[in-house]
PyMOL Python script that loads the backbone (N, CA, C, O; Angstrom):
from pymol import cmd

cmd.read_pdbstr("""\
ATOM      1  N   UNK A   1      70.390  29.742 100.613  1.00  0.00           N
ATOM      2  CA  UNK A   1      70.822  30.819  99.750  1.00  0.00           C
ATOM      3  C   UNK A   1      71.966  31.525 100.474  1.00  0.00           C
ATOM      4  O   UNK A   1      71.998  31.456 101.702  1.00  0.00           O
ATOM      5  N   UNK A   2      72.709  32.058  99.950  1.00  0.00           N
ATOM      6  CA  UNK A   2      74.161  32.301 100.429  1.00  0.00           C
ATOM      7  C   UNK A   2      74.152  33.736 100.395  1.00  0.00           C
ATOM      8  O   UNK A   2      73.408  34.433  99.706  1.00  0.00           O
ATOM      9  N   UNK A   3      75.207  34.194 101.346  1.00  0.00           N
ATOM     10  CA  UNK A   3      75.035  36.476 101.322  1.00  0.00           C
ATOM     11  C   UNK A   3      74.676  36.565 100.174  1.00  0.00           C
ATOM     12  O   UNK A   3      73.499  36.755  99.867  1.00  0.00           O
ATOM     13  N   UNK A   4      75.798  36.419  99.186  1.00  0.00           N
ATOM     14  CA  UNK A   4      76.022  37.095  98.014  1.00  0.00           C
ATOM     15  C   UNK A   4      74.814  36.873  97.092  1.00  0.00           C
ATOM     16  O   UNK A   4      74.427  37.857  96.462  1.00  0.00           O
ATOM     17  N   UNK A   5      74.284  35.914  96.960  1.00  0.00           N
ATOM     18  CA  UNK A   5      72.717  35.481  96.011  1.00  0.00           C
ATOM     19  C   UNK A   5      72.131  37.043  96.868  1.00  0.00           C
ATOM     20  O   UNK A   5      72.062  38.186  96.418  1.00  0.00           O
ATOM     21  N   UNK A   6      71.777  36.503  98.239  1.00  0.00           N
ATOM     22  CA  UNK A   6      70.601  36.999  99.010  1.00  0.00           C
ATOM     23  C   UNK A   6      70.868  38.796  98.549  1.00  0.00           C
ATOM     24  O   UNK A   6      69.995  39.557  98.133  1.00  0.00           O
ATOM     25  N   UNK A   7      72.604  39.183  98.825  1.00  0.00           N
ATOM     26  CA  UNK A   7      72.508  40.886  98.509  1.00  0.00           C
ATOM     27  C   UNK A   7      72.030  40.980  97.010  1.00  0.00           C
ATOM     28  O   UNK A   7      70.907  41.471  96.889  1.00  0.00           O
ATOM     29  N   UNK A   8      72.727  40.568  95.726  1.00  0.00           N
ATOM     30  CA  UNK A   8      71.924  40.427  94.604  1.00  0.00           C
ATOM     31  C   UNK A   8      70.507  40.739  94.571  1.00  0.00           C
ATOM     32  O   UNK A   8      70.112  41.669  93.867  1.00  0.00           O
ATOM     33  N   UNK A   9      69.570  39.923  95.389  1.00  0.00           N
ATOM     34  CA  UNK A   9      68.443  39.751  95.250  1.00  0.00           C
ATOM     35  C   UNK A   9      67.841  40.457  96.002  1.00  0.00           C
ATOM     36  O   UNK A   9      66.615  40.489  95.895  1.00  0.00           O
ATOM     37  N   UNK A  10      68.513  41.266  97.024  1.00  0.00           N
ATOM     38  CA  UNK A  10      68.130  42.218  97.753  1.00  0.00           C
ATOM     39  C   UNK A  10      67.223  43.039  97.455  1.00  0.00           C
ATOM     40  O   UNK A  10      66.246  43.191  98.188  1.00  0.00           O
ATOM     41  N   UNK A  11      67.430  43.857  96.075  1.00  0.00           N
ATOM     42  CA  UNK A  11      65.958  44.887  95.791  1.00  0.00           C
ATOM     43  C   UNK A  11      65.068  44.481  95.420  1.00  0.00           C
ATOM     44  O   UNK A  11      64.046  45.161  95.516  1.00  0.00           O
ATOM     45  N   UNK A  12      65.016  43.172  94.814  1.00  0.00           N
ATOM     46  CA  UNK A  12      63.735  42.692  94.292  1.00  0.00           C
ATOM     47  C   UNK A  12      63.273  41.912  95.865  1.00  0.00           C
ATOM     48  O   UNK A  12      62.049  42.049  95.851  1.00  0.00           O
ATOM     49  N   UNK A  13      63.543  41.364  96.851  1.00  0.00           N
ATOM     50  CA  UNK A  13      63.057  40.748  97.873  1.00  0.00           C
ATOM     51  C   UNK A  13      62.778  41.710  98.954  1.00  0.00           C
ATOM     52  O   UNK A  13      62.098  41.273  99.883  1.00  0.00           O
ATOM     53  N   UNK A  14      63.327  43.421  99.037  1.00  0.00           N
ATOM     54  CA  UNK A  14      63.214  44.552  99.977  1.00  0.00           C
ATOM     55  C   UNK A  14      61.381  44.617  99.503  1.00  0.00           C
ATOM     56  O   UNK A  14      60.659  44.243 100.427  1.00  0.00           O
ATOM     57  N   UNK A  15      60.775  44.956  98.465  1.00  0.00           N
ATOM     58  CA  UNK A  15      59.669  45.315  98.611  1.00  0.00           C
ATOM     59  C   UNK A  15      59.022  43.906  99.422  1.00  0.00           C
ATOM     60  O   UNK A  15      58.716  43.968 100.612  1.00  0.00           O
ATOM     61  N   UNK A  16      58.907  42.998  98.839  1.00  0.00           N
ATOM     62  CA  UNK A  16      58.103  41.958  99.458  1.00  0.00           C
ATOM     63  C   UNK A  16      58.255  41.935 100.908  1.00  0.00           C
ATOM     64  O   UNK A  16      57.193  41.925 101.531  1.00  0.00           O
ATOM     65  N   UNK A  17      59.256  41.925 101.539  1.00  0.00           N
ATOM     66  CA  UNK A  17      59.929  42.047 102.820  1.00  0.00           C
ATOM     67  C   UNK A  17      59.029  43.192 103.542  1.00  0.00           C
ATOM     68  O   UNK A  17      58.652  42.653 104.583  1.00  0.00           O
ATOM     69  N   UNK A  18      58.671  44.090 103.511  1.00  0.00           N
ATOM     70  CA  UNK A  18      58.377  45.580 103.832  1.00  0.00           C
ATOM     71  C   UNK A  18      56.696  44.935 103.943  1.00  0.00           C
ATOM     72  O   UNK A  18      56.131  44.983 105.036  1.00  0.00           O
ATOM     73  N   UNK A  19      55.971  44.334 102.701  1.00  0.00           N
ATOM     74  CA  UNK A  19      54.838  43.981 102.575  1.00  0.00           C
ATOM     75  C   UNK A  19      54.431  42.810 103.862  1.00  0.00           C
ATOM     76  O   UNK A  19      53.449  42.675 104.593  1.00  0.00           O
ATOM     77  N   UNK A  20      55.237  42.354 103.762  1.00  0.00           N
ATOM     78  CA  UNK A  20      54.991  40.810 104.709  1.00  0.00           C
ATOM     79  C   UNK A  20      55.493  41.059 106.201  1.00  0.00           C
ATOM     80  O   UNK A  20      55.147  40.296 107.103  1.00  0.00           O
ATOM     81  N   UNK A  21      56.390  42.247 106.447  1.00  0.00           N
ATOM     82  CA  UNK A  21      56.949  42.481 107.567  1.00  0.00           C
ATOM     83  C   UNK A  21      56.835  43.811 107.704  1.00  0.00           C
ATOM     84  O   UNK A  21      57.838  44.525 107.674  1.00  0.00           O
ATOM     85  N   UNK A  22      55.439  44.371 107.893  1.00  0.00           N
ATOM     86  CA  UNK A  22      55.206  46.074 108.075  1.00  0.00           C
ATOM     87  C   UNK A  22      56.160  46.261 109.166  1.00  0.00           C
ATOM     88  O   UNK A  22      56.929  47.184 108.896  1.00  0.00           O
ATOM     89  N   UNK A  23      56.407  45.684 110.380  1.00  0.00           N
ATOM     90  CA  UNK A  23      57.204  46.466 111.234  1.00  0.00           C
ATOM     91  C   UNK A  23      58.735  46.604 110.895  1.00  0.00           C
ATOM     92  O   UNK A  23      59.547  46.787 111.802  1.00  0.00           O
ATOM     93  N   UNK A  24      59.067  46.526 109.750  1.00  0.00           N
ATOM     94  CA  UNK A  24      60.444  46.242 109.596  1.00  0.00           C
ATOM     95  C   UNK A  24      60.808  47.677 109.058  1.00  0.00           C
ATOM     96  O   UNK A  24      60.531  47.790 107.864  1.00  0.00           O
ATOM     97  N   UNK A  25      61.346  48.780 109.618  1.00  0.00           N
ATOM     98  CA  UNK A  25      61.942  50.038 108.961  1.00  0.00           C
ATOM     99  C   UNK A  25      62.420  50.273 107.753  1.00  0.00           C
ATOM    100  O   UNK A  25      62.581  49.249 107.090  1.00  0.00           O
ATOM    101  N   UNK A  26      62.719  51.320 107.208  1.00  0.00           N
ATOM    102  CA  UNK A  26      64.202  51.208 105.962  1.00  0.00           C
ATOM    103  C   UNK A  26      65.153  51.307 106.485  1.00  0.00           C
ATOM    104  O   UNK A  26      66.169  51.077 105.829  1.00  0.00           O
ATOM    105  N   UNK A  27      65.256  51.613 107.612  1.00  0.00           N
ATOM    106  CA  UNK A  27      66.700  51.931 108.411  1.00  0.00           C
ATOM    107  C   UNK A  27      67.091  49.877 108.726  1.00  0.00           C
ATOM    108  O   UNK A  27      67.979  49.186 108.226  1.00  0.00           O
ATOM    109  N   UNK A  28      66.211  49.573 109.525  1.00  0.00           N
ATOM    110  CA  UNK A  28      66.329  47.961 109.418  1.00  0.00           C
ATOM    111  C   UNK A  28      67.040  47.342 108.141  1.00  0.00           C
ATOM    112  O   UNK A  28      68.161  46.852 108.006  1.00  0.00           O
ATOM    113  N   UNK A  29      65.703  47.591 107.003  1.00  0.00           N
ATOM    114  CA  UNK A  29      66.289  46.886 105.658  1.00  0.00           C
ATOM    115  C   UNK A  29      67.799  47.186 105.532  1.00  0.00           C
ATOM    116  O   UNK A  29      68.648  46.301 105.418  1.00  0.00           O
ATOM    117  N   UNK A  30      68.107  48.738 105.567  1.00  0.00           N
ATOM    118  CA  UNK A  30      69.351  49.451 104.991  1.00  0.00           C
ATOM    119  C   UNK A  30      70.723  48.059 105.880  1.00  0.00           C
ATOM    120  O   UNK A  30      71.570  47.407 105.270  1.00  0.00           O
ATOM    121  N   UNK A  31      70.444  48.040 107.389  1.00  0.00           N
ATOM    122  CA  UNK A  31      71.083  47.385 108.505  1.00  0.00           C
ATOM    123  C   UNK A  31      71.155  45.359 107.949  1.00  0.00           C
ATOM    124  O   UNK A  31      72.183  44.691 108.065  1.00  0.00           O
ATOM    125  N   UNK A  32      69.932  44.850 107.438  1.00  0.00           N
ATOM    126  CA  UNK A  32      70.182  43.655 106.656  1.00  0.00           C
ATOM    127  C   UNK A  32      70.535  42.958 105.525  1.00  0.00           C
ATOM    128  O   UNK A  32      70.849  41.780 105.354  1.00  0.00           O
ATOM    129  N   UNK A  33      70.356  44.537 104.281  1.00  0.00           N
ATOM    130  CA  UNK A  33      70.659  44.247 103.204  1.00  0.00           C
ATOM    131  C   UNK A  33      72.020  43.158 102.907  1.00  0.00           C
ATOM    132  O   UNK A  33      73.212  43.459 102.953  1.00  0.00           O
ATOM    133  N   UNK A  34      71.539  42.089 102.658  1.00  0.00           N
ATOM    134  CA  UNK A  34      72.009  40.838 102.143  1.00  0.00           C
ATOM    135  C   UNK A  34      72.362  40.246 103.560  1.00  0.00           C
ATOM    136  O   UNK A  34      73.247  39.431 103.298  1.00  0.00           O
ATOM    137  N   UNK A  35      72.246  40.230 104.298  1.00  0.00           N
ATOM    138  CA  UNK A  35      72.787  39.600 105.645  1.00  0.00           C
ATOM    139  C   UNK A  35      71.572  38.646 106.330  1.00  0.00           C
ATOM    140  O   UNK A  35      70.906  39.013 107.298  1.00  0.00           O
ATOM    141  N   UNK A  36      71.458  37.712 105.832  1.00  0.00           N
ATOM    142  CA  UNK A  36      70.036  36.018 105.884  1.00  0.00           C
ATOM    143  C   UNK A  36      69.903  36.483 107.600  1.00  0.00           C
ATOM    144  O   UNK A  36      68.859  36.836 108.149  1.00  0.00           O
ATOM    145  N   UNK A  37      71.296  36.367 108.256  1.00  0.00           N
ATOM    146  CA  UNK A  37      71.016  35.950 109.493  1.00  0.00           C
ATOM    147  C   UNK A  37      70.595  37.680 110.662  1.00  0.00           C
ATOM    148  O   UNK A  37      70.057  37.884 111.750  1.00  0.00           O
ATOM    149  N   UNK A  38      71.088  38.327 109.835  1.00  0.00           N
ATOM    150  CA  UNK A  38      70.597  39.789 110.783  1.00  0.00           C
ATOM    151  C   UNK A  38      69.309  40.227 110.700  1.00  0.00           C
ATOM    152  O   UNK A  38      68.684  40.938 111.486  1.00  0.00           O
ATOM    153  N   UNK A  39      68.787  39.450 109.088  1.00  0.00           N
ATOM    154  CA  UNK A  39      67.323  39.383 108.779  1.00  0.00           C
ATOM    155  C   UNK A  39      66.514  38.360 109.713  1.00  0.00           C
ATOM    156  O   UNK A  39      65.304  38.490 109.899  1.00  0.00           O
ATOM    157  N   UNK A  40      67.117  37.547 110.165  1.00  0.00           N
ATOM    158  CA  UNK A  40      66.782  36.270 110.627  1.00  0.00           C
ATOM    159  C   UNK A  40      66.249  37.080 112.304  1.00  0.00           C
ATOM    160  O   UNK A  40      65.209  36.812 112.906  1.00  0.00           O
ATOM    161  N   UNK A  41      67.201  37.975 112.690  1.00  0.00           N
ATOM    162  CA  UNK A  41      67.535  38.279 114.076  1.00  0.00           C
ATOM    163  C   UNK A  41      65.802  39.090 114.391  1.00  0.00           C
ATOM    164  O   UNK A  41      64.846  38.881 115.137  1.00  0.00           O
ATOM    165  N   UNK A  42      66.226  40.212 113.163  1.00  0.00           N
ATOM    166  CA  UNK A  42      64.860  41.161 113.451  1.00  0.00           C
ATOM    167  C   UNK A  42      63.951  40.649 113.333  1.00  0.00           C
ATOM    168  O   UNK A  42      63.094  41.311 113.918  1.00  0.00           O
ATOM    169  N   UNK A  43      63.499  39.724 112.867  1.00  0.00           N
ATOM    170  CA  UNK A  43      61.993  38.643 112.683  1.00  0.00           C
ATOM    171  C   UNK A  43      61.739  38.022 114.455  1.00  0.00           C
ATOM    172  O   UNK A  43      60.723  38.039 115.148  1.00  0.00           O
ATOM    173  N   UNK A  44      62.932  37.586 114.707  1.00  0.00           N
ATOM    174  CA  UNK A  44      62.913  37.465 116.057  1.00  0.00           C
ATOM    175  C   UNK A  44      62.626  38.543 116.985  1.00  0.00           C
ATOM    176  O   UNK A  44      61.752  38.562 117.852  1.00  0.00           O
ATOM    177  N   UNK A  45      63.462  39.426 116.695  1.00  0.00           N
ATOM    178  CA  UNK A  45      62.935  40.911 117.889  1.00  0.00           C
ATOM    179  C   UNK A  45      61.727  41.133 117.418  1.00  0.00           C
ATOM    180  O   UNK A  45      60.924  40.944 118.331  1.00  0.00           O
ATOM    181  N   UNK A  46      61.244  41.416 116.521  1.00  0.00           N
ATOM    182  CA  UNK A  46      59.894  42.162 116.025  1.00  0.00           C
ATOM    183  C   UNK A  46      59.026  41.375 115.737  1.00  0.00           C
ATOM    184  O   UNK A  46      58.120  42.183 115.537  1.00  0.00           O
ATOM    185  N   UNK A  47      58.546  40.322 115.541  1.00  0.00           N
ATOM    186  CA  UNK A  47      57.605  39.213 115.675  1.00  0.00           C
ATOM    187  C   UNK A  47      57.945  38.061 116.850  1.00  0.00           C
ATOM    188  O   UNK A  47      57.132  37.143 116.962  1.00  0.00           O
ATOM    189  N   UNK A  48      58.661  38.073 117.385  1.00  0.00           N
ATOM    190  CA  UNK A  48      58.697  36.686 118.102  1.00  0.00           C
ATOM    191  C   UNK A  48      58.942  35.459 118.153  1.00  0.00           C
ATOM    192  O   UNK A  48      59.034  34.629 119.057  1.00  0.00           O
ATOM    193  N   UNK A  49      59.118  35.450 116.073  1.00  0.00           N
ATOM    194  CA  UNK A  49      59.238  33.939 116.031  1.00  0.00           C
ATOM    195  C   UNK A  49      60.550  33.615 116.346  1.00  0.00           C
ATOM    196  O   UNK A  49      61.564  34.311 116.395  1.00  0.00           O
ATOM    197  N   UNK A  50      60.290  32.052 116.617  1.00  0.00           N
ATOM    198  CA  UNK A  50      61.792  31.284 116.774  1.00  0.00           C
ATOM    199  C   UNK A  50      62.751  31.974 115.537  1.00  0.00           C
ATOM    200  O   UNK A  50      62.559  33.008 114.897  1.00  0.00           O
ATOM    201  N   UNK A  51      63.792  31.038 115.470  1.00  0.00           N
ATOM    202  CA  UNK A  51      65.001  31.028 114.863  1.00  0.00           C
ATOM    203  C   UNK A  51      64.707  30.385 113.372  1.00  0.00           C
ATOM    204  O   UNK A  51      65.003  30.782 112.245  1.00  0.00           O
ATOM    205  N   UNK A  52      63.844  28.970 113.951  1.00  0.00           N
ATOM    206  CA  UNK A  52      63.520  28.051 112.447  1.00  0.00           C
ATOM    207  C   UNK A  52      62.571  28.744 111.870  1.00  0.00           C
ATOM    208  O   UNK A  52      62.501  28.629 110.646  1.00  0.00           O
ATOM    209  N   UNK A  53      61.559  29.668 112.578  1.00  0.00           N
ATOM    210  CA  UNK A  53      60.426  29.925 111.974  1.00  0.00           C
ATOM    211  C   UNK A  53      60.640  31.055 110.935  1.00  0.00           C
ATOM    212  O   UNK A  53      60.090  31.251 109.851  1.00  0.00           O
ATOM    213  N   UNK A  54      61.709  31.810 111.664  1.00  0.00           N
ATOM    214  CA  UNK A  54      61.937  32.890 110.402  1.00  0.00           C
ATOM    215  C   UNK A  54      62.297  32.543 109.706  1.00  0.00           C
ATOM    216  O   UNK A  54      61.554  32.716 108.740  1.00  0.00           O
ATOM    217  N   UNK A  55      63.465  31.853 109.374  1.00  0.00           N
ATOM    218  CA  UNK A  55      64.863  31.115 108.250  1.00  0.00           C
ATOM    219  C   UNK A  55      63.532  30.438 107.481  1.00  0.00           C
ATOM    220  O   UNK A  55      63.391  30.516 106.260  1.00  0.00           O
ATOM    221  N   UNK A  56      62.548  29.742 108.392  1.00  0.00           N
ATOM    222  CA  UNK A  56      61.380  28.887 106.860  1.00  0.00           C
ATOM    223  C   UNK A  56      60.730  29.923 106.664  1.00  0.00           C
ATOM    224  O   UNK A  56      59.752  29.288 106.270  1.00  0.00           O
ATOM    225  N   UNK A  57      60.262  31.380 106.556  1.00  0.00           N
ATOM    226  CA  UNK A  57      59.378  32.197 106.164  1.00  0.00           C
ATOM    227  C   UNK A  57      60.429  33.024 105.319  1.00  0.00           C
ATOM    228  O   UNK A  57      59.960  33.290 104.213  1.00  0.00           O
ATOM    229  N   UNK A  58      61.278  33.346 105.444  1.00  0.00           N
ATOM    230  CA  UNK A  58      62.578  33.910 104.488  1.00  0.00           C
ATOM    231  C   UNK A  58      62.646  32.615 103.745  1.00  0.00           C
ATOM    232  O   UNK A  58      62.363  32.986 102.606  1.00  0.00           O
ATOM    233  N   UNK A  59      62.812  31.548 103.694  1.00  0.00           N
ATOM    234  CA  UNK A  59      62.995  30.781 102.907  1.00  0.00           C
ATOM    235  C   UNK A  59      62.056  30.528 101.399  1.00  0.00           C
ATOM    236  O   UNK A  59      62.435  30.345 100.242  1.00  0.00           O
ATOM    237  N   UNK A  60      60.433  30.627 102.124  1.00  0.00           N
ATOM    238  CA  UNK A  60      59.461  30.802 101.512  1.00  0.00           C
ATOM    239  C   UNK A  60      59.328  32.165 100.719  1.00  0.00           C
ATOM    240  O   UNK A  60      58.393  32.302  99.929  1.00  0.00           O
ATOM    241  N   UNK A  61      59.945  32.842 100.854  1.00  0.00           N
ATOM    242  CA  UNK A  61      59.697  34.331 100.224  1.00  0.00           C
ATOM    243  C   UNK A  61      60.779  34.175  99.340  1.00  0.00           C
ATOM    244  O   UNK A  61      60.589  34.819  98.308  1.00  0.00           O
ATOM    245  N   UNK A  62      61.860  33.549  99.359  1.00  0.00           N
ATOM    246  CA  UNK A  62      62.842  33.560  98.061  1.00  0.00           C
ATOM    247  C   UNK A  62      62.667  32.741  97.353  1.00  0.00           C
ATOM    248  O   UNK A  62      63.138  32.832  96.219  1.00  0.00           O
ATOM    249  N   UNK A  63      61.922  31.619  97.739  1.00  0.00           N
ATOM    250  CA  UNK A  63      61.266  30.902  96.820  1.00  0.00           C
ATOM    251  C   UNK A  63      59.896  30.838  96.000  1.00  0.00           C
ATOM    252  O   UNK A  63      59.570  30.226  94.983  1.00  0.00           O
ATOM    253  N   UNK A  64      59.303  31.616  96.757  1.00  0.00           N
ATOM    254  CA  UNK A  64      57.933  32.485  95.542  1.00  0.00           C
ATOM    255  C   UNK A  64      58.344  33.239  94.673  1.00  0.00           C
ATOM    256  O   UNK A  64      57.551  33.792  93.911  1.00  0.00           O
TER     257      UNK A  64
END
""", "prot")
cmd.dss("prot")
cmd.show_as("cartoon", "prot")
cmd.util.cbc("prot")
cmd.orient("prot")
């Protein structure tokens, strides 16, 4: 999915995001809104996962 889809889809994917990723701020969201890979980054700082693991769990959430 490409920026521009992902900012589009941004408010409808911010709640789910918030649900599935309690540690993620609004100040965070405000900082990723539409940006795959800065979303990608904080999954890494704040959970730990790899690189692939976030990009397939973001992947999975735009596709539910």
């Amino acid at each position: 999915m490409n920026e521009d889809i992902l900012k589009g889809k941004f408010k409808q994917l911010s709640g789910r995001i918030k649900a599935k990723w309690g540690e993620l701020t609004d100040d965070d969201l405000k900082l990723l809104e539409g940006k795959r890979d800065v979303l990608v980054g904080k999954l890494q700082e704040k959970y730990g996962l790899t690189k692939e693991k976030a990009e397939q769990q973001i992947k999975e959430m735009e596709d539910a």
